[in-house]
C-alpha positions as CSV (number, residue, x, y, z in Angstrom):
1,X,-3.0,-3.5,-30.4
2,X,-6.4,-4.4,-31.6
3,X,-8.6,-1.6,-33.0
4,X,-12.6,-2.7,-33.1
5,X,-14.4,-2.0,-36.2
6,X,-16.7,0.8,-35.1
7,X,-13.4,2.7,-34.5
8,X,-12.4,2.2,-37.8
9,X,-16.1,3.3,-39.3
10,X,-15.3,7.4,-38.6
11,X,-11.7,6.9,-40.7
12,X,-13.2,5.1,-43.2
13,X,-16.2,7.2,-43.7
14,X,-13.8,10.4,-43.9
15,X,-11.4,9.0,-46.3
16,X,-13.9,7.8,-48.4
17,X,-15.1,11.8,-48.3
18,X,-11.6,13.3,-49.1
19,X,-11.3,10.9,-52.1
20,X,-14.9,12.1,-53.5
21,X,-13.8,15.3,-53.4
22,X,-10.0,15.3,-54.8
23,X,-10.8,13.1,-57.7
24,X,-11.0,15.8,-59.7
25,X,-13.7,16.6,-62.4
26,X,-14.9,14.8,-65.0
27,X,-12.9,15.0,-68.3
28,X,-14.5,14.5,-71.6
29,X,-13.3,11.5,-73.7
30,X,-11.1,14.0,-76.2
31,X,-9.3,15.7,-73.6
32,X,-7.7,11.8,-72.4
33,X,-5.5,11.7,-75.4
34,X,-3.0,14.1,-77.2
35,X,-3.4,17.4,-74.3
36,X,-1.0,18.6,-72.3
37,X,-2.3,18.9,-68.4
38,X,-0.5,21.6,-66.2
39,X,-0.4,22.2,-62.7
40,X,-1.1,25.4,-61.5
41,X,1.6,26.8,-58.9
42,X,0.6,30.2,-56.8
43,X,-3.0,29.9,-56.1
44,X,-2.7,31.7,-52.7
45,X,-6.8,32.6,-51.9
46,X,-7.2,36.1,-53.8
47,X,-4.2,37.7,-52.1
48,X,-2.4,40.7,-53.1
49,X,0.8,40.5,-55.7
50,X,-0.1,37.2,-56.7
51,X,1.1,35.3,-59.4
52,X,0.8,32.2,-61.0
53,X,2.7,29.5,-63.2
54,X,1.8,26.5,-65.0
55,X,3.4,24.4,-67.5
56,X,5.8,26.6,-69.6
57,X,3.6,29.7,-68.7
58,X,3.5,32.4,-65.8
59,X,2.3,35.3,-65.0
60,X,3.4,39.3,-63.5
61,X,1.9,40.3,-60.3
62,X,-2.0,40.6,-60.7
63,X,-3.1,44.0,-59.8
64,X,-6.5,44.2,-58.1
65,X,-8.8,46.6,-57.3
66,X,-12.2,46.4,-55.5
67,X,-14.9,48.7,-55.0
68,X,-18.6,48.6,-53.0
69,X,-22.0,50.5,-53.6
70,X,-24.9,50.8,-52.0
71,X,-28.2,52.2,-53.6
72,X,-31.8,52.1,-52.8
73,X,-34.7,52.4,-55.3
74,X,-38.3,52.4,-54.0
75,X,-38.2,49.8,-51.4
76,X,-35.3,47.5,-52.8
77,X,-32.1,47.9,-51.7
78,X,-29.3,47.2,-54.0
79,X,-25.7,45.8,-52.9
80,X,-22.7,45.8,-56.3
81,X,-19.3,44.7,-55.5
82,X,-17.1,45.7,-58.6
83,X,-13.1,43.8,-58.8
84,X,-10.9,44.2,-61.2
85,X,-8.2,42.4,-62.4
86,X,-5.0,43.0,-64.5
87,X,-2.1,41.0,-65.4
88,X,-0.1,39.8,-68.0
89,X,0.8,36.0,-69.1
90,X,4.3,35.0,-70.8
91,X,5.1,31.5,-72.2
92,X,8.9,30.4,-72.2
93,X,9.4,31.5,-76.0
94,X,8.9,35.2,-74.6
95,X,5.6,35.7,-76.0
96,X,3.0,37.2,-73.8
97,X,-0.7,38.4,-73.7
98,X,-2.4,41.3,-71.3
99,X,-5.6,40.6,-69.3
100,X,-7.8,43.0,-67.9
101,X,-11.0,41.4,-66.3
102,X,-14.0,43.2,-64.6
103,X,-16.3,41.6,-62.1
104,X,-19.6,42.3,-60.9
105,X,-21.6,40.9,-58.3
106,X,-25.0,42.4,-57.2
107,X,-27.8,42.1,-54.9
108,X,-31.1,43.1,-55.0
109,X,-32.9,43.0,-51.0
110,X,-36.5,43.5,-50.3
111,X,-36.4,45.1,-46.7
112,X,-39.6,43.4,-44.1
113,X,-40.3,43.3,-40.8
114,X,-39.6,47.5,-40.6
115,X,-36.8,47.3,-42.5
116,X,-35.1,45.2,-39.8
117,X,-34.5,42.2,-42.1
118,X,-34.3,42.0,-45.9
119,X,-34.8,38.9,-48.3
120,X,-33.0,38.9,-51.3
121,X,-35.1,38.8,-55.0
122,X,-32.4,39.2,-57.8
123,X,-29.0,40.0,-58.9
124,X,-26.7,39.3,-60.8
125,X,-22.9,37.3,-61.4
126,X,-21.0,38.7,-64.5
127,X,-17.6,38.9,-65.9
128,X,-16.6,40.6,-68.4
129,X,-12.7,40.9,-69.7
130,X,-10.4,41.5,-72.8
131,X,-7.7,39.5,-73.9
132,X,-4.7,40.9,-76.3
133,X,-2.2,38.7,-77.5
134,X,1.2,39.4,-78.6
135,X,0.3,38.7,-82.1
136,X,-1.0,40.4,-84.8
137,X,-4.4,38.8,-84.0
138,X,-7.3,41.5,-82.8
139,X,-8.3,41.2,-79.4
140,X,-10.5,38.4,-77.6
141,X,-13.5,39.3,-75.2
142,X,-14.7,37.0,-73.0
143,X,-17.6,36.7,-70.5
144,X,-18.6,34.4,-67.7
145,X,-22.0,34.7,-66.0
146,X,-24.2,33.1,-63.1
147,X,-27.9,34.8,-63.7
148,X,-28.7,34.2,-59.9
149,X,-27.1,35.5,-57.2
150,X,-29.2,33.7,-55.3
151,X,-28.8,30.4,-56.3
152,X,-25.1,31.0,-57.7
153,X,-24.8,26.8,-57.8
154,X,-27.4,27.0,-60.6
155,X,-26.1,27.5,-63.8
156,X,-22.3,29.4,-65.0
157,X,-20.8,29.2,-68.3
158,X,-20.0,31.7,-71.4
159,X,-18.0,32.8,-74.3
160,X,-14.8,33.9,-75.7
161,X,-14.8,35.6,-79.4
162,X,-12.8,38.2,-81.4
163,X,-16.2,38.6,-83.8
164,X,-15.7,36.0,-86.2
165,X,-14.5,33.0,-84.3
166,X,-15.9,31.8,-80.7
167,X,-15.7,29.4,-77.7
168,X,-17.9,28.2,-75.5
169,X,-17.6,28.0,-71.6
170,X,-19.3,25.4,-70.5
171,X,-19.6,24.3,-66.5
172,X,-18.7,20.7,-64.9
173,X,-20.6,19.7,-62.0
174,X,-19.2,16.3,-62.0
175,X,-16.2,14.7,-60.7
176,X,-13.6,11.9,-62.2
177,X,-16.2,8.7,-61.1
178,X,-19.2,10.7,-62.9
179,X,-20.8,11.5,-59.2
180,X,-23.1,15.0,-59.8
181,X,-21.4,17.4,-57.2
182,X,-25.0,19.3,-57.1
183,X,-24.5,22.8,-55.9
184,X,-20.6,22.6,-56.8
185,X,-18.9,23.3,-59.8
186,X,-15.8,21.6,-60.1
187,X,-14.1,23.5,-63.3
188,X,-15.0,24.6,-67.0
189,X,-14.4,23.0,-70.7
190,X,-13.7,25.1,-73.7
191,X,-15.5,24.1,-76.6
192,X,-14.4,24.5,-80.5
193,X,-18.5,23.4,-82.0
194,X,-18.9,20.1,-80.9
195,X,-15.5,19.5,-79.9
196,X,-13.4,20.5,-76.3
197,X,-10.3,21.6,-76.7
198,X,-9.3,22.4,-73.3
199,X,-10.5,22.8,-69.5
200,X,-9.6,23.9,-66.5
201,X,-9.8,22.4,-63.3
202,X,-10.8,25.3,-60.2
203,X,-10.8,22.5,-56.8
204,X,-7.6,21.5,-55.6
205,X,-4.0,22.6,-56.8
206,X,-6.1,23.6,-60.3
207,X,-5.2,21.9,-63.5
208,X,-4.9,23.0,-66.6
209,X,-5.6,21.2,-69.7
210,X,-5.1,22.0,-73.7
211,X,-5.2,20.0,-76.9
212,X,-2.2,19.5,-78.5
213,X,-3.4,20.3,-81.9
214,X,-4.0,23.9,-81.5
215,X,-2.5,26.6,-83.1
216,X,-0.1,28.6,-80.6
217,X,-2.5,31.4,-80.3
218,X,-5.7,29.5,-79.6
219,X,-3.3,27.6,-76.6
220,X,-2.2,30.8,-75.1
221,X,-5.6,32.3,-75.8
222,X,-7.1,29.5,-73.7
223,X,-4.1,29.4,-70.7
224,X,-4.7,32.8,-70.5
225,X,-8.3,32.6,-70.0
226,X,-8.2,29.5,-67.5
227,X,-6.0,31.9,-65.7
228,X,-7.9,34.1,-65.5
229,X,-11.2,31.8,-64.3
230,X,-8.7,30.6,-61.3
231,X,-7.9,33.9,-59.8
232,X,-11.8,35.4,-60.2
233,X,-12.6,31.8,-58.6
234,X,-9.7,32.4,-55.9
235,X,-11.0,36.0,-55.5
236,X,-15.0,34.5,-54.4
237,X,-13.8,31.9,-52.3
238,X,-12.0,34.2,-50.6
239,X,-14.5,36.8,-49.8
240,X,-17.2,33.8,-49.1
241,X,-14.4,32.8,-46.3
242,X,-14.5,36.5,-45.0
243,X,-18.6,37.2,-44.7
């Protein structure tokens, strides 16, 4: 059986789409030697009871709870969805650490046209969460934010510190060939200064990634937090799904 090329064109141009997009993201140089990369096993789209497990680490049940508000001031209309999340993470020597995350997305609408229609003029995207390890270590806090609901491809990144140390969150909008994804970002990097010391990986499966030469608490400080980023992400593209 002969197929003619122009057949072929469609398959072609689709395959050469899936591999674009399941090449994963861009790693920096120091993450391609000496890290341990896990796969991440029970990402199930935001659902109830889930849990998840990657390398030697898993988690309970995550517990969720979500809650809606409406208020108006003057003319502006103001939309807040609040989720919280809460779950613990235990590595294979039987240590563990406790998560409890709050998230807050918000819309501000300008109502026109009699009310009938709105436009939206601001917002917000935040995170907030604590982290307490099993150690005698004090607590980490950690935030992620997107200033604009609106344009919520535009910028995302943030911090985790316990007051005297910190690491950065830093986005990555680009994927394993260096292609810019534009509007989509593709996972997050830790960074120690001018060094990373781990990512995680939110398209696809979801990959976890951490440098070898860490101390055990910085490691399950920063498989905690990916964790955590996977779910919150599982937890959007979820609802985006449902609107």
């Amino acid at each position: 059986m002969k197929i003619q090329s122009l057949q072929l064109l469609p398959v072609l141009c689709l395959a050469a789409l899936l591999a674009s997009c399941s090449s994963g993201m861009l790693l920096d140089d120091n993450l391609k030697t000496d890290t341990t990369v896990m796969n991440v096993k029970g990402r199930s789209g935001g659902m109830p009871g889930q849990k998840l497990a990657f390398g030697g680490y898993f988690s309970n049940k995550v517990e969720r709870r979500i809650a809606e508000e409406t208020s108006k001031a003057y003319a502006l209309s103001v939309q807040a969805t609040l989720d919280t999340m809460q779950f613990e993470v235990f590595d294979s020597t039987g240590h563990s650490s406790s998560i409890f995350c709050l998230s807050k997305n918000s819309q501000i609408d300008l109502p026109v046209v009699g009310e009938k229609y709105s436009v939206p003029v601001g917002g917000q995207n935040t995170c907030y969460g604590t982290i307490a390890l099993d150690s005698d270590t004090p607590a980490w806090n950690f935030s992620i934010r997107n200033p604009s609901c609106i344009a919520p491809g535009l910028f995302a990144g943030g911090v985790i510190t316990n007051g005297t140390f910190s690491i950065e969150i830093r986005e990555v909008r680009r994927n394993a060939k260096g292609r810019s994804m534009n509007d989509l970002i593709l996972g997050f990097q830790f960074w120690e200064g001018n060094s990373v010391i781990g990512a995680v990986e939110l398209v696809g499966g979801g990959k976890i990634m951490i440098k070898n030469t860490l101390s055990d608490d910085i490691k399950f400080l920063l498989a905690t937090t990916a964790a955590t980023m996977l779910l919150r992400y599982d937890m959007s593209q979820a609802k985006a799904k449902s609107n």
